[in-house]
C-alpha positions as CSV (number, residue, x, y, z in Angstrom):
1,X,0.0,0.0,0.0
2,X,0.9,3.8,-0.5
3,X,1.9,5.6,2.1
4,X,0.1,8.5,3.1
5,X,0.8,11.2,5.7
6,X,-1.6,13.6,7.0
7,X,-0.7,17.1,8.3
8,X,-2.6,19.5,10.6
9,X,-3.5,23.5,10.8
10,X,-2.4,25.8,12.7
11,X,-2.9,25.6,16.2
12,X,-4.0,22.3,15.7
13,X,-2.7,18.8,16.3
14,X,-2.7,15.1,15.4
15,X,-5.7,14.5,17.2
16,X,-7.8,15.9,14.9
17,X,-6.9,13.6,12.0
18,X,-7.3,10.7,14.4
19,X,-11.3,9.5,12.8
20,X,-9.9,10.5,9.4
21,X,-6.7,8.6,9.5
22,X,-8.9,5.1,11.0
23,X,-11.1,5.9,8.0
24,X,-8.0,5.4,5.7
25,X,-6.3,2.7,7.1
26,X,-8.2,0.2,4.6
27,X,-6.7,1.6,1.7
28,X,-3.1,3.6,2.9
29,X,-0.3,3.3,5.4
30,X,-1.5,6.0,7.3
31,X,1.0,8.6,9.0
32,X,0.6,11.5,11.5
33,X,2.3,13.8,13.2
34,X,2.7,16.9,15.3
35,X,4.2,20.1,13.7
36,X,6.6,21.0,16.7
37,X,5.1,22.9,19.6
38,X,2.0,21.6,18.9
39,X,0.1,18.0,20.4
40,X,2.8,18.9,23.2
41,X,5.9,18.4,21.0
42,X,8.8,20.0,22.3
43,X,8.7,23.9,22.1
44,X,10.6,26.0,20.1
45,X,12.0,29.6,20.1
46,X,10.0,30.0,16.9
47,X,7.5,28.8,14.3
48,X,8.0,28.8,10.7
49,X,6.8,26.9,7.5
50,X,10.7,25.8,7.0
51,X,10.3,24.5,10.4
52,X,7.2,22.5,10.3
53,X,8.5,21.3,6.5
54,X,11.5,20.3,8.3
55,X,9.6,18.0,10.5
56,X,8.4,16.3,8.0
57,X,11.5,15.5,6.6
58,X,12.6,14.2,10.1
59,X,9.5,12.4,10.3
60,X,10.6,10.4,6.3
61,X,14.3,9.4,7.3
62,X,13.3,8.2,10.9
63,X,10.6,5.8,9.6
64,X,13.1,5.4,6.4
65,X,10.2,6.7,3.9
66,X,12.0,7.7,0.3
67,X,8.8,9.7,-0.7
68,X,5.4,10.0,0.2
69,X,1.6,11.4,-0.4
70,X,0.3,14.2,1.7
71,X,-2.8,15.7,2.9
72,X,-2.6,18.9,4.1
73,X,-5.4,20.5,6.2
74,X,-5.1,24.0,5.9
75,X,-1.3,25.3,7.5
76,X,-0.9,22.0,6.9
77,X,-1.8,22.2,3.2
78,X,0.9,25.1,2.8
79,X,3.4,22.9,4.2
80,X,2.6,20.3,2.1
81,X,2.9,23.2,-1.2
82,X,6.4,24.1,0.1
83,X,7.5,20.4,0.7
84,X,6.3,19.7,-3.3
85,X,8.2,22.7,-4.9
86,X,11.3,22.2,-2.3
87,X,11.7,18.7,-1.9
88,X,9.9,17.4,-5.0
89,X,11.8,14.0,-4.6
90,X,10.1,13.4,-1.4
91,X,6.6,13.9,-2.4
92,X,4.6,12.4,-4.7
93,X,1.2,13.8,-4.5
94,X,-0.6,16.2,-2.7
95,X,-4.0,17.1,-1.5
96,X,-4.4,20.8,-0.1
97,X,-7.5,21.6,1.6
98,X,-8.5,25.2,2.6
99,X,-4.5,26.3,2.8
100,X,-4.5,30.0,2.4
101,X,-2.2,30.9,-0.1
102,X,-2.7,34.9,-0.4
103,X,-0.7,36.9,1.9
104,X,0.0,40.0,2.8
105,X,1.1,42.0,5.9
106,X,-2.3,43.3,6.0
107,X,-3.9,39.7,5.3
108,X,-1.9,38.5,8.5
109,X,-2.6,41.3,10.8
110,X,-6.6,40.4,10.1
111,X,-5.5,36.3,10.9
112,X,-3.3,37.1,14.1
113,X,-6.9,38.6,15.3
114,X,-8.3,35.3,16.0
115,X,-5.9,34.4,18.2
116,X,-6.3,37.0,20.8
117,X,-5.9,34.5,24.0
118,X,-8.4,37.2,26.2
119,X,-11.0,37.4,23.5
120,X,-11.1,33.2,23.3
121,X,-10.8,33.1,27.2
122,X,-14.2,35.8,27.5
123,X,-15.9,34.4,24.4
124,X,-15.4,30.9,23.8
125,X,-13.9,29.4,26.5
126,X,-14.6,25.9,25.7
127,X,-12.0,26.3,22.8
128,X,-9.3,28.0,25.4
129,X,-9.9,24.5,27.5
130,X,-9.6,22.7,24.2
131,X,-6.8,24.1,23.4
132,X,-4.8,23.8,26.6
133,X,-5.7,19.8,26.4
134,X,-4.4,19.4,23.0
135,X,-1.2,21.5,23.2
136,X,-0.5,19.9,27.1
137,X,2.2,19.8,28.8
138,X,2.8,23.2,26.6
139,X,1.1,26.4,27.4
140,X,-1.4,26.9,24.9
141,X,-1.1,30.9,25.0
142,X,2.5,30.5,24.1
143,X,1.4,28.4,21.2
144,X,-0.8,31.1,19.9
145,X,1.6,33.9,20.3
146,X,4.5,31.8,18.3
147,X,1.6,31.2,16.1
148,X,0.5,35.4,15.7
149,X,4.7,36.0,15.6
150,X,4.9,33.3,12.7
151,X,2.0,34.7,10.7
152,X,3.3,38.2,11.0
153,X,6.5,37.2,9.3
154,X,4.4,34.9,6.6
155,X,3.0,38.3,5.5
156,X,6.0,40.0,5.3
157,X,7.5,37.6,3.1
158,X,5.8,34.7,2.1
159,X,7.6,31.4,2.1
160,X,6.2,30.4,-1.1
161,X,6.9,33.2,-3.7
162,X,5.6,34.5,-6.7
163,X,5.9,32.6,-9.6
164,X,7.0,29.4,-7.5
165,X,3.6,27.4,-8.1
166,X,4.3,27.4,-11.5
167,X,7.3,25.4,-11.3
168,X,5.6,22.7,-8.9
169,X,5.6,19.0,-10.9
170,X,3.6,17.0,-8.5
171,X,0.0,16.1,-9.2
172,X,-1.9,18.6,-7.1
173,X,-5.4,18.3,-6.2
174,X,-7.1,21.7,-3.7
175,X,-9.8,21.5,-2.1
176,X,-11.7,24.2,-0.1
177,X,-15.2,23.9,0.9
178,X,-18.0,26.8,-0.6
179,X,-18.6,28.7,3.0
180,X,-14.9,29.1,4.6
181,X,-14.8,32.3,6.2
182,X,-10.7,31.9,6.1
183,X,-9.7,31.1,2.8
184,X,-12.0,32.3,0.1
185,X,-12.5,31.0,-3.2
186,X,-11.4,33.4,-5.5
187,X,-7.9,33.1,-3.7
188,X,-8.0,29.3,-4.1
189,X,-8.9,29.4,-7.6
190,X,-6.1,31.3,-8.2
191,X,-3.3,28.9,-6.8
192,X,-5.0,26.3,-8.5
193,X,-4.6,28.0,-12.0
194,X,-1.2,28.3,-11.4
195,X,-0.1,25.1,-10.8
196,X,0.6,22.7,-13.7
197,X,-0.7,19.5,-12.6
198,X,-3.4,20.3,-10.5
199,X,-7.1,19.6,-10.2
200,X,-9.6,21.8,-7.8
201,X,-12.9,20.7,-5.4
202,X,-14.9,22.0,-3.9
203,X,-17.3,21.5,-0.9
204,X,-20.8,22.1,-0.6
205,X,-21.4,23.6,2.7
206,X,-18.4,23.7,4.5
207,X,-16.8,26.0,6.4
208,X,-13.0,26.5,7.2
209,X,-12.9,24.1,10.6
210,X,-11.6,20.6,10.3
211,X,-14.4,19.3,12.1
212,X,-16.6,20.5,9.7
213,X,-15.5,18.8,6.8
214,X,-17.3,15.9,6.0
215,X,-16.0,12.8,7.5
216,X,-18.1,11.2,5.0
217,X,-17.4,12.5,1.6
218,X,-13.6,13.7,2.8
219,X,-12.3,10.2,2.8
220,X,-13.8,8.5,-0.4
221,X,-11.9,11.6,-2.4
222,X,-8.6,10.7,-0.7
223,X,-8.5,7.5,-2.3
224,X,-9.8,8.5,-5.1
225,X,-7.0,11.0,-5.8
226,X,-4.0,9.5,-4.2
227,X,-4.9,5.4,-5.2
C-alpha cells in the first residue's frame, strides 16, 4: 500500500486527524504527526513553515520513507505546497485543503486577530480548555503567540513566492469547501490555476474548521485522488 501522511493547521494537532486517519487505514499506510510545539511536541524559540516542513523531513528518514503522499489541512496544506516545490523528490502527491495561499502583511494582521488569547478566554472558553488539552504539557497561550509571531513574518515575506507554483511537478489536487470564512474562493482558484498539474474541489457547505468537513465525503476523495 501507499503511504500517506496527514498534516494539521495551525494551532491544531494530530488529534484531529485521528477519525480521518482510521477511515484510511483500509486503503493507505497511514502517517501522522505533530508540527513541533504543537500536540505537546517539544517547544521552540519560533515557528515557521521551514520548520514544520523540516519535520516532515525528520519524520521520512526516521521511519526510512524515500517519498510519500500528503494531505494537508489548511497550514498544513501550505506545508505540504512548500515540501512539493522544495523537496519534490520526497513527495509524490498532494492534496491541499483550505491552505490559504494569499498573503500580505495586512492579510496577517486580520489572521493574528483570531488568536487574541483574552478574546477566546471571555468568548469561547470551551476552545481555550480545548486548546490547553491538545497542546499539554505546553502552554497553549505560548502556542498562539509563536503562532501570531509566525504569521506576522508569513506576510511580510511569504515562504512560497511569486511565480514558484508554477514550477511545482507533482499532481496537485485543492480542495476548499464553498462557505470558509478563512480562505475564500477566489484566492483558491487562483493557486489552482497556477499550478501545472493540478485539479480543484470544492465542498458544498463547508466551512473552514476541520471538524466541519465531512467525514463522510472527505475520505472517499482521498482515495480517489492518491490510489
Amino acid at each position: 500500500m501507499e503511504h500517506l501522511l496527514l498534516l494539521h493547521g495551525a494551532i491544531g494537532a494530530k488529534d484531529q486527524l485521528q477519525a480521518l486517519a482510521e477511515k484510511l487505514k483500509n486503503n493507505f499506510i497511514v502517517h501522522i504527526l505533530n508540527f513541533s510545539g504543537h500536540g505537546g511536541e517539544a517547544m521552540v524559540e519560533e515557528f515557521s513553515i521551514e520548520l514544520f516542513a523540516t519535520n516532515v523531513l525528520d519524520y521520512l528518514e526516521k521511519n526510512n520513507i524515500s517519498s510519500i503522499n500528503i494531505f494537508g489541512y489548511s497550514m498544513g496544506g501550505y506545508v505540504s505546497l512548500y515540501l512539493a516545490k522544495h523537496h519534490p523528490d520526497k513527495i509524490k502527491k498532494v492534496f491541499s485543503f483550505a491552505a490559504k495561499i494569499n498573503w500580505s502583511p495586512e492579510i496577517a494582521l486580520q489572521e493574528v486577530k483570531m488568536m487574541d488569547v483574552e478574546k477566546i478566554q471571555q468568548k469561547i472558553p470551551a476552545f481555550a480548555k480545548t486548546l490547553e488539552q491538545r497542546h499539554a504539557p505546553n502552554d497553549w497561550k505560548i502556542v498562539l503567540k509563536k503562532m501570531e509571531e509566525m504569521l506576522i513574518r508569513v506576510g511580510i515575506e511569504t515562504p512560497l513566492k511569486e511565480g514558484e507554483f508554477e514550477t511545482i511537478e507533482q499532481p496537485i489536487l485543492i480542495g476548499i469547501g464553498d462557505k470558509d470564512a478563512t480562505v475564500n474562493l477566489e484566492e483558491t482558484i487562483a493557486v489552482y490555476r497556477k499550478l501545472k498539474n493540478a485539479s480543484l474541489i470544492v465542498f458544498p457547505g463547508t466551512p473552514h474548521p476541520i471538524e466541519k468537513i465531512s467525514v463522510e465525503r472527505l475520505p472517499g476523495e482521498i482515495v480517489n485522488f492518491f490510489k
